[in-house]
VEXMAR-43166 format. One line per field, with one value per residue: residue number from 1; x, y, z of N, C-alpha, C, O in turn. Coordinates in steps of 0.2 Angstrom, whole numbers, padded with zeros to 4 digits, always signed. Layout:
% residues N
num <- NUM,... $
n.x <- X,... $
n.y <- Y,... $
n.z <- Z,... $
ca.x <- X,... $
ca.y <- Y,... $
ca.z <- Z,... $
c.x <- X,... $
c.y <- Y,... $
c.z <- Z,... $
o.x <- X,... $
o.y <- Y,... $
o.z <- Z,... $
***
This chain:
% residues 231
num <- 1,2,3,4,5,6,7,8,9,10,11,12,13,14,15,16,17,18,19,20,21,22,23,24,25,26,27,28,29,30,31,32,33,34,35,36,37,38,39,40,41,42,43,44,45,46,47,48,49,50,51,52,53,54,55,56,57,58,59,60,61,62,63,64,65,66,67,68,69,70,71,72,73,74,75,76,77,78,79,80,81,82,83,84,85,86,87,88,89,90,91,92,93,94,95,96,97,98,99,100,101,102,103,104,105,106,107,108,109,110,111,112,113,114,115,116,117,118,119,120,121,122,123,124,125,126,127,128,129,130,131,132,133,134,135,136,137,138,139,140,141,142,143,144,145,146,147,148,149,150,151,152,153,154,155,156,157,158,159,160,161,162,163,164,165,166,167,168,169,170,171,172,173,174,175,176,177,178,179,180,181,182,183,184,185,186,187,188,189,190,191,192,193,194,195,196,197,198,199,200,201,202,203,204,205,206,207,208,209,210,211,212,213,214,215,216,217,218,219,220,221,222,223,224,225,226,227,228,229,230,231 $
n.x <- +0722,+0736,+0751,+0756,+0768,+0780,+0793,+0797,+0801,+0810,+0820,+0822,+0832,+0822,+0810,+0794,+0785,+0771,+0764,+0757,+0761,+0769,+0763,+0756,+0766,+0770,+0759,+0757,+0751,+0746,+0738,+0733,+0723,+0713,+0707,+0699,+0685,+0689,+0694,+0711,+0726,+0738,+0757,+0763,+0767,+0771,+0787,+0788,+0793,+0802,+0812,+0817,+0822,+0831,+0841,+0846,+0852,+0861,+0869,+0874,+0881,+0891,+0899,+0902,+0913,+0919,+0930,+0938,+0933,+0921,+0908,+0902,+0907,+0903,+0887,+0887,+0891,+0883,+0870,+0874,+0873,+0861,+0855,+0841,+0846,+0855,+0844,+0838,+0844,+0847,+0835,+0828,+0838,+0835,+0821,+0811,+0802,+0789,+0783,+0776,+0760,+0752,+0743,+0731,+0737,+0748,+0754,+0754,+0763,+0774,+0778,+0784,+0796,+0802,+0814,+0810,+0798,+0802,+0813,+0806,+0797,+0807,+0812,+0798,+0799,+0810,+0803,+0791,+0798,+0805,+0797,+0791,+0802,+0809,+0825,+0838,+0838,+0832,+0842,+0853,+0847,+0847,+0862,+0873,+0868,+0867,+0882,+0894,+0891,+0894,+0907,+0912,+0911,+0914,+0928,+0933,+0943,+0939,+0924,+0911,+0910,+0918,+0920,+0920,+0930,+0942,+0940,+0946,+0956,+0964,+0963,+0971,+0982,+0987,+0979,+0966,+0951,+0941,+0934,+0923,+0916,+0903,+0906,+0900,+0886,+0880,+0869,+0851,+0836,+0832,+0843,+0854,+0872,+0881,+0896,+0911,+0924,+0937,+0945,+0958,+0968,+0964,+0972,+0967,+0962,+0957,+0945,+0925,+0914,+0896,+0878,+0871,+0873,+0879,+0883,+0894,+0902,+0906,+0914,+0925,+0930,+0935,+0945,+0954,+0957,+0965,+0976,+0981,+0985,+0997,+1007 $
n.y <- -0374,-0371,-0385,-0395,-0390,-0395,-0400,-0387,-0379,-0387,-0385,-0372,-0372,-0371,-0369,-0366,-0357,-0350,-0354,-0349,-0337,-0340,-0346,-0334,-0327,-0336,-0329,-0324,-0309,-0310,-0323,-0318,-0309,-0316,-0321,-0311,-0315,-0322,-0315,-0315,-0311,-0302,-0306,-0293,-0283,-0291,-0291,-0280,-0276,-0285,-0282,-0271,-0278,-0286,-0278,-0271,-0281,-0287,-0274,-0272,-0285,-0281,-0269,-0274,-0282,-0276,-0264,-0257,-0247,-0236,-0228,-0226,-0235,-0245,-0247,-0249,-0263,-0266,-0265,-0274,-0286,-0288,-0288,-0290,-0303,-0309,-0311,-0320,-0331,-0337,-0341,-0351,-0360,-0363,-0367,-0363,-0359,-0369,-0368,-0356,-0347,-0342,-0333,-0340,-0332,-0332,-0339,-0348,-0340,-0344,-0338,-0344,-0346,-0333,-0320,-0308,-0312,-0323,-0316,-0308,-0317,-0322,-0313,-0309,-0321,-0320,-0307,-0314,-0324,-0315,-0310,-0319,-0325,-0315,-0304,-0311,-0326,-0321,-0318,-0328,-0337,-0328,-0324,-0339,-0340,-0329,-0327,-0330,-0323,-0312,-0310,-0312,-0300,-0291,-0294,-0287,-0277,-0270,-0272,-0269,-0275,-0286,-0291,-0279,-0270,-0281,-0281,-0267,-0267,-0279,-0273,-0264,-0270,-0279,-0277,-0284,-0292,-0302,-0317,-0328,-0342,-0355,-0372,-0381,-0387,-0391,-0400,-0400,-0392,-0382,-0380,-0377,-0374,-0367,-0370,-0359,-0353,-0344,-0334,-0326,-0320,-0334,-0342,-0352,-0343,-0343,-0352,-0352,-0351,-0354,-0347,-0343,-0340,-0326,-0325,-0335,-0330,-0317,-0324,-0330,-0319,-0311,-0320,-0320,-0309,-0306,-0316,-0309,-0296,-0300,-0301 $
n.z <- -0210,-0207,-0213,-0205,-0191,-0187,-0193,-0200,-0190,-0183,-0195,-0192,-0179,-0168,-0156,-0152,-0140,-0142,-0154,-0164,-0166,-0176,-0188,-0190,-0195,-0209,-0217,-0231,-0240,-0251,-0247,-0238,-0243,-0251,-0242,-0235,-0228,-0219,-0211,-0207,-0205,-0212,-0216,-0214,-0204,-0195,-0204,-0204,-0190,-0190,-0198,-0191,-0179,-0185,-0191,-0177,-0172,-0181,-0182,-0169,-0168,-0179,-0172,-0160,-0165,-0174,-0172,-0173,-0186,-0197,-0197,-0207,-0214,-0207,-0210,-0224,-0222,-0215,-0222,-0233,-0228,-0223,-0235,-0250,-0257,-0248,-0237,-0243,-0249,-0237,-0232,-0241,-0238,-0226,-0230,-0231,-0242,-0246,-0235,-0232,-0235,-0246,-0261,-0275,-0285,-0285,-0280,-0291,-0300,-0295,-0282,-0271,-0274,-0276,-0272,-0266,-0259,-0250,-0242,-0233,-0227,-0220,-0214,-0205,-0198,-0188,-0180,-0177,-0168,-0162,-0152,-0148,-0139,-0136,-0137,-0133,-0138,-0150,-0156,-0157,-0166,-0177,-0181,-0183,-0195,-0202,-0199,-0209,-0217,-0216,-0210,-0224,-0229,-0220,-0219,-0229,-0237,-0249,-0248,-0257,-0271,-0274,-0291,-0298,-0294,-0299,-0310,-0312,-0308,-0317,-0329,-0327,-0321,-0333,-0346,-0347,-0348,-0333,-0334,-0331,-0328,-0326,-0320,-0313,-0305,-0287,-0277,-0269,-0280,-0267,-0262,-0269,-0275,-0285,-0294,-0298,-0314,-0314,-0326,-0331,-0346,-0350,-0342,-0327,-0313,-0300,-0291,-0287,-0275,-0270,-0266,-0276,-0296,-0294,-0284,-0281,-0291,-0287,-0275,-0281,-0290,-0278,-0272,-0281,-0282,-0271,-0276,-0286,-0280,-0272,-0281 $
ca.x <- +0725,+0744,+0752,+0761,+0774,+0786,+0798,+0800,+0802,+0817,+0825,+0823,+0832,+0818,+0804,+0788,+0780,+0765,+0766,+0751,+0768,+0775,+0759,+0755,+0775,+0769,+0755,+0757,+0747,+0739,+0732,+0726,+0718,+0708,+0703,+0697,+0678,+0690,+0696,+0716,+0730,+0745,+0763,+0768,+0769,+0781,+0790,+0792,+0798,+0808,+0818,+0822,+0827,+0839,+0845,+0848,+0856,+0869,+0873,+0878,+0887,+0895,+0900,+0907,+0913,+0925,+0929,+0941,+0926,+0920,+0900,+0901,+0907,+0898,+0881,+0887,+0892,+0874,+0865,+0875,+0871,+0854,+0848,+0836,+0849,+0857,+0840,+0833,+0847,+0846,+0825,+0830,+0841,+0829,+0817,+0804,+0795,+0786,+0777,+0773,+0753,+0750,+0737,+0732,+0739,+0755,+0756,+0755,+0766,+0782,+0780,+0789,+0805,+0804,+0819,+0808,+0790,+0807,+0817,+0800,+0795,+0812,+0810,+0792,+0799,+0813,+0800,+0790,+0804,+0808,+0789,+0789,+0807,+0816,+0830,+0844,+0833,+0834,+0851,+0855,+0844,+0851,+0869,+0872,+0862,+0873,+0890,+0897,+0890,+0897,+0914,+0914,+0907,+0917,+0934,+0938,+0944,+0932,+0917,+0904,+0909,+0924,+0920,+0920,+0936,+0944,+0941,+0949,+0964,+0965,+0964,+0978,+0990,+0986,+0974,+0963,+0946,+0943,+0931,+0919,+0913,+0900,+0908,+0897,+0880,+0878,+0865,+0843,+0835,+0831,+0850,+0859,+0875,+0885,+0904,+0914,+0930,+0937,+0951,+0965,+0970,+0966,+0973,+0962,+0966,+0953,+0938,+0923,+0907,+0891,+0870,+0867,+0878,+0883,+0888,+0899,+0906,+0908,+0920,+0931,+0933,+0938,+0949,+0957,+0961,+0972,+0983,+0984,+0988,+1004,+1011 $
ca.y <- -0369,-0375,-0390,-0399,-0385,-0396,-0400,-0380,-0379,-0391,-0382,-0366,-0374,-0365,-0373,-0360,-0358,-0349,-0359,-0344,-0332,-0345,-0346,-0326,-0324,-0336,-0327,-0318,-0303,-0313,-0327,-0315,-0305,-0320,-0325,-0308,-0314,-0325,-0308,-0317,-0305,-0304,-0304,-0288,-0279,-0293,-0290,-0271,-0278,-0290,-0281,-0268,-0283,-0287,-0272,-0272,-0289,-0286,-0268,-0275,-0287,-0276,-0265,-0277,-0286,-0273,-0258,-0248,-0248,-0231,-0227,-0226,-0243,-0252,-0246,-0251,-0269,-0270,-0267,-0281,-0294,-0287,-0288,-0297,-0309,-0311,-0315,-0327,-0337,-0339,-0341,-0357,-0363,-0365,-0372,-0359,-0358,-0373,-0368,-0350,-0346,-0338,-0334,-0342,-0329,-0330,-0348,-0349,-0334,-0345,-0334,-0347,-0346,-0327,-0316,-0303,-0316,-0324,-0311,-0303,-0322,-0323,-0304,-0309,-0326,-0315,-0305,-0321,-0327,-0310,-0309,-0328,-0326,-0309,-0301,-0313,-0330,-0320,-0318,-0335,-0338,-0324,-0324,-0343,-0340,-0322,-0326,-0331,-0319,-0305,-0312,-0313,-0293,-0285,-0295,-0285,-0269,-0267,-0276,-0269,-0278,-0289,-0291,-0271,-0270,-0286,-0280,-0262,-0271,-0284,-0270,-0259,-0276,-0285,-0276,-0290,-0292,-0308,-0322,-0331,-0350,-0362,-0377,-0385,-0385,-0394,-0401,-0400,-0386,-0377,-0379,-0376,-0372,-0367,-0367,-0356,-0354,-0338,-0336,-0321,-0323,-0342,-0344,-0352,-0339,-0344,-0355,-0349,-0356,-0347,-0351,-0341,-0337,-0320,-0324,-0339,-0326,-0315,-0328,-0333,-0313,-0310,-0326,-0318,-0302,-0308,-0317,-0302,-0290,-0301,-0301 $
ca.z <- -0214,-0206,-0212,-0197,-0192,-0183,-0198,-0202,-0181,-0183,-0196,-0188,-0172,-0162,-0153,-0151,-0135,-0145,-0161,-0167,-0168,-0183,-0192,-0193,-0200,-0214,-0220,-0237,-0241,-0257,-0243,-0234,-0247,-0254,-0235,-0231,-0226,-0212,-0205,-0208,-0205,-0217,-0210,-0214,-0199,-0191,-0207,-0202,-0183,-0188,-0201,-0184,-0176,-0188,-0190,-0171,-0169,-0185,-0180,-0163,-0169,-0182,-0169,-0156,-0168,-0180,-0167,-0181,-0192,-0196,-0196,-0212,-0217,-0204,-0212,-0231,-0222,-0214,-0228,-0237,-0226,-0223,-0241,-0249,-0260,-0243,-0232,-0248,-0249,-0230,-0232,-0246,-0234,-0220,-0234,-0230,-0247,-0246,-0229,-0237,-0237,-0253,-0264,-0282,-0292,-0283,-0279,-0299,-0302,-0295,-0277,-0265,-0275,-0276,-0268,-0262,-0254,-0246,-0236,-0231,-0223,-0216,-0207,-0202,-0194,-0185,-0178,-0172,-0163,-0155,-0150,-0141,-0132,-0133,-0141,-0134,-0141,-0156,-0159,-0156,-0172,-0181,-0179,-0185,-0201,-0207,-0198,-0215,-0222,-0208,-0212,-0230,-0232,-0215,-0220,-0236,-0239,-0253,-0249,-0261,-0275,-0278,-0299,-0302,-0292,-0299,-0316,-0315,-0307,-0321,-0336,-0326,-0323,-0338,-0348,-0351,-0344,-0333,-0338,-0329,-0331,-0321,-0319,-0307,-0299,-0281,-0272,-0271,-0278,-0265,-0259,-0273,-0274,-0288,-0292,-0305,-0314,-0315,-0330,-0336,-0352,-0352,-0337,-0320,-0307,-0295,-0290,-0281,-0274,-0269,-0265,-0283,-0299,-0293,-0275,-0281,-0295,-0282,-0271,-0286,-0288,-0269,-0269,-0287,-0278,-0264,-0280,-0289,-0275,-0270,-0286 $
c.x <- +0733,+0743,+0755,+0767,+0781,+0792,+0802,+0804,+0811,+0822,+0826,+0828,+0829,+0812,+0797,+0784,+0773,+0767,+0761,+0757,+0770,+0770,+0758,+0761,+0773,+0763,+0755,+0753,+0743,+0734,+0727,+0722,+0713,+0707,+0701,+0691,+0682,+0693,+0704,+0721,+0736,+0751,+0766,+0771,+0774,+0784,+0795,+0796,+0802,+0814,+0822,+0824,+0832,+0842,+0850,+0854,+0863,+0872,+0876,+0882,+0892,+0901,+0906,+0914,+0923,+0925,+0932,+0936,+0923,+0911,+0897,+0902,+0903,+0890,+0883,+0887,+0886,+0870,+0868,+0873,+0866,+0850,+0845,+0839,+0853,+0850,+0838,+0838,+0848,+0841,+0826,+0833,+0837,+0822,+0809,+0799,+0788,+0778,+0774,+0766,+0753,+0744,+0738,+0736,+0747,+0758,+0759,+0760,+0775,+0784,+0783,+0795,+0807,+0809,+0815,+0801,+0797,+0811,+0811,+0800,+0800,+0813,+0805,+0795,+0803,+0810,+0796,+0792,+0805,+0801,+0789,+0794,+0811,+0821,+0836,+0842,+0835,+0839,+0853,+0852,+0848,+0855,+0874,+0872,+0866,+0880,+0894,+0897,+0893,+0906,+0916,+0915,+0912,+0927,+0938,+0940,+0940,+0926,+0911,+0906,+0916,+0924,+0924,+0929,+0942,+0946,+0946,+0955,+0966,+0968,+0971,+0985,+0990,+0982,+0972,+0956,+0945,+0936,+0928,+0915,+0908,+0902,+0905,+0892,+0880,+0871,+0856,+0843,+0837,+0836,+0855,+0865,+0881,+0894,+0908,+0921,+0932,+0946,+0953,+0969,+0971,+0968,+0969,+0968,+0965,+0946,+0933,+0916,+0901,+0882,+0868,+0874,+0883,+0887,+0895,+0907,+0911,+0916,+0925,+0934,+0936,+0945,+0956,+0962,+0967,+0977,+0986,+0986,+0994,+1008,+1015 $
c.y <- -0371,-0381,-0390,-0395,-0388,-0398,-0392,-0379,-0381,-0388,-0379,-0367,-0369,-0369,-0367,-0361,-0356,-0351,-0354,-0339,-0335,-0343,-0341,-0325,-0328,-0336,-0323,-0315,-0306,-0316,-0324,-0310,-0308,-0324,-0319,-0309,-0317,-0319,-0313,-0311,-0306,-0303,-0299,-0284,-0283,-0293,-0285,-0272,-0281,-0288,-0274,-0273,-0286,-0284,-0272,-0276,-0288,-0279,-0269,-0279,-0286,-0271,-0265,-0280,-0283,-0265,-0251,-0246,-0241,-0232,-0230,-0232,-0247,-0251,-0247,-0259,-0271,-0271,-0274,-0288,-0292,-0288,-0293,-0302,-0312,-0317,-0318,-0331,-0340,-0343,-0349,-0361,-0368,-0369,-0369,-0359,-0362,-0372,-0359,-0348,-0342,-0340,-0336,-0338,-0331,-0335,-0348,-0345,-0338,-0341,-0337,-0348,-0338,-0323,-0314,-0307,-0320,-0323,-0309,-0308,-0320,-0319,-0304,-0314,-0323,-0311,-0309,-0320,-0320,-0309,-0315,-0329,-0321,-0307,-0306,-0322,-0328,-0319,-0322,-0338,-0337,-0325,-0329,-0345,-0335,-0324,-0327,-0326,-0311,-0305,-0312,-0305,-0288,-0288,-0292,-0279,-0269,-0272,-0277,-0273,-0280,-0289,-0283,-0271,-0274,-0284,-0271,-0265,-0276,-0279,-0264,-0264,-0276,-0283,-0278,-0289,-0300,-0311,-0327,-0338,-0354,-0367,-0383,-0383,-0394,-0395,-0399,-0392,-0381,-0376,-0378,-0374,-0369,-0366,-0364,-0353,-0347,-0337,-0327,-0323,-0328,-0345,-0344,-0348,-0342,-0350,-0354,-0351,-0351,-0351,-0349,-0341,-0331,-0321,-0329,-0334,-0322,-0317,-0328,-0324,-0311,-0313,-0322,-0310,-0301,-0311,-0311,-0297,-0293,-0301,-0293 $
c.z <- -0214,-0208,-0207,-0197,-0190,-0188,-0198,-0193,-0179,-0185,-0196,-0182,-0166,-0160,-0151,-0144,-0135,-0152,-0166,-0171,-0176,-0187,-0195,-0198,-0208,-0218,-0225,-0239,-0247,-0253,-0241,-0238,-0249,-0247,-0230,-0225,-0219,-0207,-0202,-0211,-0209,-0212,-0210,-0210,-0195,-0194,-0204,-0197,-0185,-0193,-0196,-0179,-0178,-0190,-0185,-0170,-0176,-0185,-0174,-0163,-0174,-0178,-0165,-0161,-0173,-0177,-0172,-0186,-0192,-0197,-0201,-0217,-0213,-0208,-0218,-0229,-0220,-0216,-0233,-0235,-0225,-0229,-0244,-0253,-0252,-0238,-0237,-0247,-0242,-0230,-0237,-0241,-0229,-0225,-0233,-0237,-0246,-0239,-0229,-0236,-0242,-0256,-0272,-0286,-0289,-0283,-0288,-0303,-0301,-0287,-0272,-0265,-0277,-0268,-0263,-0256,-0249,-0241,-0232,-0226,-0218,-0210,-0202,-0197,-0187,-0179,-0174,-0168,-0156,-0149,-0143,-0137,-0133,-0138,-0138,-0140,-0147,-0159,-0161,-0162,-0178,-0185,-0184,-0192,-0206,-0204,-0203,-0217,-0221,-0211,-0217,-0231,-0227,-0216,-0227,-0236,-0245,-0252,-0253,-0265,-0281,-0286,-0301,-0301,-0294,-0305,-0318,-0313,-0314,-0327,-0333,-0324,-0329,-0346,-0353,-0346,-0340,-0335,-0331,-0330,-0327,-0323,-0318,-0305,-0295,-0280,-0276,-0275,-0276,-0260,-0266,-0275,-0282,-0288,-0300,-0305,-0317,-0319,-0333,-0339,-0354,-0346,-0331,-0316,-0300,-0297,-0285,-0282,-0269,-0270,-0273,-0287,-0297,-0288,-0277,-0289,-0292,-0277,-0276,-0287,-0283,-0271,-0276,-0285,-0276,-0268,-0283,-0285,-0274,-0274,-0288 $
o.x <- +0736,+0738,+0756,+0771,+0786,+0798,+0808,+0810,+0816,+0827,+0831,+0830,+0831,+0811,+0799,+0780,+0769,+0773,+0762,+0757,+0772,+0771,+0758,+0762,+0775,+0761,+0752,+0748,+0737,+0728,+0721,+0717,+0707,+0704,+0701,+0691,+0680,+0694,+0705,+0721,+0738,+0751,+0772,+0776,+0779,+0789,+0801,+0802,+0808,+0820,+0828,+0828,+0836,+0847,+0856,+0860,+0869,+0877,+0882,+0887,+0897,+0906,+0911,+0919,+0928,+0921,+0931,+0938,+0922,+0908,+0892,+0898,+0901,+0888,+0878,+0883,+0883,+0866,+0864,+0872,+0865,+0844,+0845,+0835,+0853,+0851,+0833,+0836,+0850,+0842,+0821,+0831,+0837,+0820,+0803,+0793,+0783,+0772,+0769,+0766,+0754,+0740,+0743,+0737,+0751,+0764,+0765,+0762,+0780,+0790,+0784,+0799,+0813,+0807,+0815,+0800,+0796,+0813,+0812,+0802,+0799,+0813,+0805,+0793,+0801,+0812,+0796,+0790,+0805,+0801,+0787,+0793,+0816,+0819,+0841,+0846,+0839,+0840,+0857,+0855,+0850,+0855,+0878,+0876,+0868,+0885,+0899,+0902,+0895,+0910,+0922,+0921,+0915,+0931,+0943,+0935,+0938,+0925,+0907,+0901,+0919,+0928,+0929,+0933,+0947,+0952,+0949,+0960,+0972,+0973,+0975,+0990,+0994,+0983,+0972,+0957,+0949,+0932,+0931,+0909,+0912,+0899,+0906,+0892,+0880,+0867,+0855,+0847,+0841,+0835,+0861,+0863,+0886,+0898,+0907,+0924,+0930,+0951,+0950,+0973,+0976,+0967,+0966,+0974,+0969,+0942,+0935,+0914,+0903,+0881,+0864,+0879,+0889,+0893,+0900,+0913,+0917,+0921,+0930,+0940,+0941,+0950,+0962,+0968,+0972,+0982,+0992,+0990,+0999,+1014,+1018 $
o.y <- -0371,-0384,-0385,-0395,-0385,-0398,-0391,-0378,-0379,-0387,-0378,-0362,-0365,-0373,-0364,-0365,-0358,-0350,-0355,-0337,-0332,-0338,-0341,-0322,-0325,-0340,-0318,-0319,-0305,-0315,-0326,-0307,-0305,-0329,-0319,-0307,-0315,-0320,-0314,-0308,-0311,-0300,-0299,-0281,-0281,-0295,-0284,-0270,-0279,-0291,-0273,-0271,-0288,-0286,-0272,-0274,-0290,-0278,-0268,-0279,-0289,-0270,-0262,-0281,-0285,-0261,-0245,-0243,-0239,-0238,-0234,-0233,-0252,-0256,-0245,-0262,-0276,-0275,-0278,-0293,-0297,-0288,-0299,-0307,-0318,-0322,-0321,-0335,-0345,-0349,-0353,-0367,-0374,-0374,-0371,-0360,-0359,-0374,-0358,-0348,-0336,-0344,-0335,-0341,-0330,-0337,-0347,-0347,-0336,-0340,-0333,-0351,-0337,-0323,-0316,-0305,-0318,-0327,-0308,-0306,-0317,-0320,-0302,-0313,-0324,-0311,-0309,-0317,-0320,-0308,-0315,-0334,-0322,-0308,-0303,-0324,-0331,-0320,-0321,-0343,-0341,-0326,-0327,-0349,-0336,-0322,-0326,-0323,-0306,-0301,-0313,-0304,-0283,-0284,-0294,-0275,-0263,-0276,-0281,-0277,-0279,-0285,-0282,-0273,-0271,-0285,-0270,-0263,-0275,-0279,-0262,-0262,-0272,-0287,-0276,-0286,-0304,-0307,-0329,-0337,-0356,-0369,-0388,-0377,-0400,-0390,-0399,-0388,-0376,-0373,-0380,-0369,-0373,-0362,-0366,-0352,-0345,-0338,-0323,-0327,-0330,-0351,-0338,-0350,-0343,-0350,-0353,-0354,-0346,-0356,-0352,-0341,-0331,-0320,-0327,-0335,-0321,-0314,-0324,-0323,-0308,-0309,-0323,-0308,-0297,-0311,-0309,-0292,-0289,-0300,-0293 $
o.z <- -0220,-0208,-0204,-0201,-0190,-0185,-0196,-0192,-0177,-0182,-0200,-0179,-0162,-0165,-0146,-0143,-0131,-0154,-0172,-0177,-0181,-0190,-0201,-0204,-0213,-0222,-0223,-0240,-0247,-0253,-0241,-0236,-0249,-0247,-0224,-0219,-0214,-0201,-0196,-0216,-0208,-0206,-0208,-0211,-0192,-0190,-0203,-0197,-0183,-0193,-0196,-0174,-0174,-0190,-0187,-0168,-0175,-0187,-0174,-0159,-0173,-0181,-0164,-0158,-0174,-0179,-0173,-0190,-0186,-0197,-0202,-0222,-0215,-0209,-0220,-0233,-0222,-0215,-0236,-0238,-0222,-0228,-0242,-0253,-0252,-0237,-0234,-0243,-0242,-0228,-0235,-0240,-0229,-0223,-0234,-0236,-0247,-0238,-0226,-0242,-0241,-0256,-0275,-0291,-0293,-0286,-0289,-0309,-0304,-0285,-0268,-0261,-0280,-0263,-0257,-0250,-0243,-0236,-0227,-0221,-0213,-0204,-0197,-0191,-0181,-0174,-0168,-0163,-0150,-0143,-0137,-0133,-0130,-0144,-0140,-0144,-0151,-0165,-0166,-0164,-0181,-0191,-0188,-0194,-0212,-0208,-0201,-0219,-0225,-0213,-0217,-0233,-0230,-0213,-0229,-0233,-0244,-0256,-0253,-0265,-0286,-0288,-0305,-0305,-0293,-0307,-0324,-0317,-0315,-0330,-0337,-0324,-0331,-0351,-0359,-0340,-0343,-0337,-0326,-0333,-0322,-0329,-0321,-0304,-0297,-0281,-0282,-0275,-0278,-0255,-0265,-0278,-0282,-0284,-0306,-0300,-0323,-0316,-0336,-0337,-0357,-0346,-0329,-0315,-0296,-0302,-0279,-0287,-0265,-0273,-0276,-0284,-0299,-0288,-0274,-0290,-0292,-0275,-0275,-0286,-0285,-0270,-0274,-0287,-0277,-0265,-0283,-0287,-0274,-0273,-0292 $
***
């Protein structure tokens, strides 16, 4: 039913002491609907654990991490790096689709490059891990994987969403709206990276680089911020 796990193993950097833990995490609910008669469990229940284990491990590290931080912003930055464009592009990263079990309609549907079949794996592997060595094992996975992302989201005073904010600054400096270009795409696939060029009135403010369109629009946003604020 598995191909050979020890590629995924590698670029997990985890090694399984039950190797059955990895298997069940990538079971998609279609597989197992079309392999009822084998009595094959889907992974949604290590899904459920493993997104209170990421919970866990980035509110702790949220917490140690930014002590002036009110309750209130630490749980808007958690969901930011907890969401499902956050754990897909993690889940792409690791190269998870390919090792997926899915069923024909899903297979066919495009479901190993979908956000949502994506983070789900990624929660279910999560939960694996914490299953076959713990809650410190699992951090050490974790941690690694989001710490860009911890740092991008807990280092701004607006973190929800450089564009909105970029733009009503723009129309009360300037009032001009700013402009957005793809430049560049980097890399395979299922690493790809895009770069974009972000212009007021014709003029490059900023350049910004990101795993999807948004997130790299996002950066050039952010980066466009911190020029227009010292001015």
């Amino acid at each position: 039913m598995h191909p050979d796990l020890t590629t995924l193993q590698d670029l997990l950097h985890y090694r399984f002491s039950n190797i059955d833990y990895l298997k069940h995490a990538l079971v998609h609910k279609s597989f197992a609907n079309e392999k009822k008669d084998q009595g094959i469990e889907d992974n949604e229940r290590l899904e459920f654990l493993g997104d209170a284990v990421l919970d866990l491990i980035i509110s702790e590290s949220l917490v140690e991490g930014y002590p002036s931080y009110s309750e209130g912003r630490l749980s808007k930055l958690r969901a930011l790096v907890v969401n499902e464009g956050s754990l897909s592009t993690v889940a792409r990263s690791l190269d998870l689709g390919k090792h997926i079990l899915l069923g024909r309609g899903e297979e066919q549907s495009g479901g190993r490059d979908k956000d949502s079949i994506l983070a789900d794996t990624l929660e279910a592997i999560i939960a694996a891990i914490y299953l076959d060595s713990g809650l410190d094992s699992t951090s050490r996975f974790v941690l690694p994987l989001l710490e860009d992302r911890i740092r991008n989201v807990a280092g701004s005073d607006s973190p929800l969403d450089f564009k909105t904010e970029l733009q009503e600054l723009s129309q009360s400096l300037k009032g001009i709206l700013p402009r957005y270009r793809i430049v560049r795409e980097e890399g395979p696939d299922h690493e790809k990276v895009f770069l974009v060029e972000l212009t007021l009135d014709d003029s490059i403010i900023s350049t910004g680089k990101g795993r999807s369109k948004k997130a790299a629009e996002q950066d050039a946003a952010r980066k466009a911020l911190v020029k227009l604020k010292k001015t």
